[in-house]
Structure formats: structure tokens, C-alpha cells
C-alpha positions in Angstrom: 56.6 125.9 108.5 53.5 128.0 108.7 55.0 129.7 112.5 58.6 130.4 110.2 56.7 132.5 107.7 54.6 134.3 110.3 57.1 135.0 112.3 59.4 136.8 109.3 56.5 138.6 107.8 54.8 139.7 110.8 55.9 142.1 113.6 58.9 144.3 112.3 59.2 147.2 114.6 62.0 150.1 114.5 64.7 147.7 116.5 64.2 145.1 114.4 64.8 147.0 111.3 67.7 148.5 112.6 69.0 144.6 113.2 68.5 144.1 109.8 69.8 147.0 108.4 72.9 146.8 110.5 73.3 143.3 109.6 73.4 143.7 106.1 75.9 146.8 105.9 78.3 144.5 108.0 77.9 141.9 105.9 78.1 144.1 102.7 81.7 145.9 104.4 83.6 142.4 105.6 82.8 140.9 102.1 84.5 143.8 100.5 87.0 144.3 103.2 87.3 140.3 103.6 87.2 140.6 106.5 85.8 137.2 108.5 85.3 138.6 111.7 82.9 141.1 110.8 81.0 139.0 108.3 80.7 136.4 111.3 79.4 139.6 113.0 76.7 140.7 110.9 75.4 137.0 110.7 74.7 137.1 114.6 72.6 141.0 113.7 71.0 139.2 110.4 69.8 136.3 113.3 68.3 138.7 115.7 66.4 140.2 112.6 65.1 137.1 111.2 63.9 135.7 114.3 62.9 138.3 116.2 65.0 138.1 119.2 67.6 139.8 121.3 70.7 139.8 123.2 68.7 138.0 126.2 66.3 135.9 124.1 62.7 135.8 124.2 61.7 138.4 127.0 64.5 137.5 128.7 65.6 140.6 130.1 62.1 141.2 132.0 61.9 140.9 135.3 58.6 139.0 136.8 56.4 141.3 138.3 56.0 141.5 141.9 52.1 140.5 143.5 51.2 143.3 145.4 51.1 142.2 149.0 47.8 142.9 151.0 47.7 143.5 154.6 45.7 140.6 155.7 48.6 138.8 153.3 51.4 140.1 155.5 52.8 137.9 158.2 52.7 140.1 161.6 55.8 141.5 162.9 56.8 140.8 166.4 58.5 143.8 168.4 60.6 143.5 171.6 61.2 146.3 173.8 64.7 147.0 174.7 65.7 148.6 178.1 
């Protein structure tokens, strides 16, 4: 329970705000439109917010970085002379 609460009141950057803030308008329009679809909508935004994740999950859109290769890492290449 203690990881819940850290992880609402800690770390709320710009994107995360946003989240929230769209979230709630799109909640606040489909319940006065009543409109379903949009209040479905904002729940997905308003779950980003609260847990602090995005479209691809936790760091999921990273890619791994590469180990630089050293030369005595590199596998020698072989050359044939063509005539």
C-alpha cells in the first residue's frame, strides 16, 4: 500500500499533468454530453495519470543501448581477391 501512495504523490511531471488534466475534461464533457465512449476515454488518460505510465508501459518505448564494440572485440574480416 505504501508503493500506491508513493507512486501518486511523487513524480508529477508536465506529461503527466497534462494526462490528468485531459482526463478529467473528457470525463467532465461525456457526463454532460452522455456520451459513453468518451467517458470510457478519459478513464484510459485518468489511468495513465494515476499510475504513471504510457502508451507503451513502463519504458517501454526505449530501445536497449547498444555496447560500444572495441577492436580487439571485433571478429576479423576475411577478404578474397577477385580477378
Amino acid at each position: 500500500m505504501n508503493t500506491w501512495k508513493q507512486r501518486l504523490l511523487t513524480n508529477w511531471h508536465l506529461m503527466r499533468m497534462v494526462r490528468l488534466g485531459l482526463g478529467l475534461m473528457m470525463l467532465v464533457m461525456g457526463i454532460q454530453s452522455k456520451e459513453w465512449a468518451i467517458g470510457l476515454f478519459s478513464v484510459f488518460f485518468l489511468y495513465q495519470a494515476i499510475t504513471d505510465t504510457g502508451c507503451c508501459g513502463s519504458s517501454g518505448c526505449n530501445t536497449p543501448v547498444r555496447k560500444s564494440r572495441t577492436p580487439s572485440d571485433a571478429t576479423p574480416i576475411e577478404y578474397e581477391e577477385i580477378k
